[in-house]
C-alpha angles and dihedrals in degrees: 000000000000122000122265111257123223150171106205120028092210094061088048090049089057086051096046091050091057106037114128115238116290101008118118130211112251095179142343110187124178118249134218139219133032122337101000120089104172140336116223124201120198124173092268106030150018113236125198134189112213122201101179097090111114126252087041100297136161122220110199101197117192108195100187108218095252098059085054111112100179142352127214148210123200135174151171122246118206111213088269112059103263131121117263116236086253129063125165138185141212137232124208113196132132092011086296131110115220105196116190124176128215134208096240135358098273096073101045086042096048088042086048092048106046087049097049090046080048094049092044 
């Protein structure tokens, strides 16, 4: 089994605390804009850390991968034709859409993918 990838110690250290018996850490990557602080895939689950709550709290969401309806990718085009630096993806699951954007393509692509192989 590989080892997880990250981008802060401390948000793979949320997800690790909290981790079921038996269940391993595949990513936890950093998020940008507004709400979200970092999304977290295990082998049996997406979790996601939500800032937006009002009086400064902190909302950790775990969508397990069978309550997952659809996945998506979404970028950012420049005029010519390029990918942006930023890239995101949504998550359909309970009626609800989670969104969570990404610094560069690699992330959103590797979290789309590792839900959709999990959905399938």
């Amino acid at each position: 089994m590989s080892q997880p990838v990250y981008d802060k110690k401390d948000q793979f250290d949320k997800v690790a605390s909290g981790l079921l018996q038996g269940e391993t850490v595949i990513a936890v990557y950093d998020a940008i804009g507004t709400g979200t602080g970092f999304i977290g895939l295990t082998d049996r689950r997406v979790i996601i850390q939500d800032n937006s709550f009002a009086g400064k709290r902190t909302a950790l969401t775990s969508i397990p991968y069978a309550k997952v309806q659809s996945v998506s990718f979404i970028a950012d085009k420049s005029m010519f034709g390029k990918w942006a630096s930023t890239s995101e993806i949504a998550i359909q699951a309970g009626g609800r859409s989670y969104e969570v954007a990404f610094r560069g393509n690699d992330k959103a692509k590797h979290c789309h993918d590792v839900i959709l192989w999990k959905i399938s």
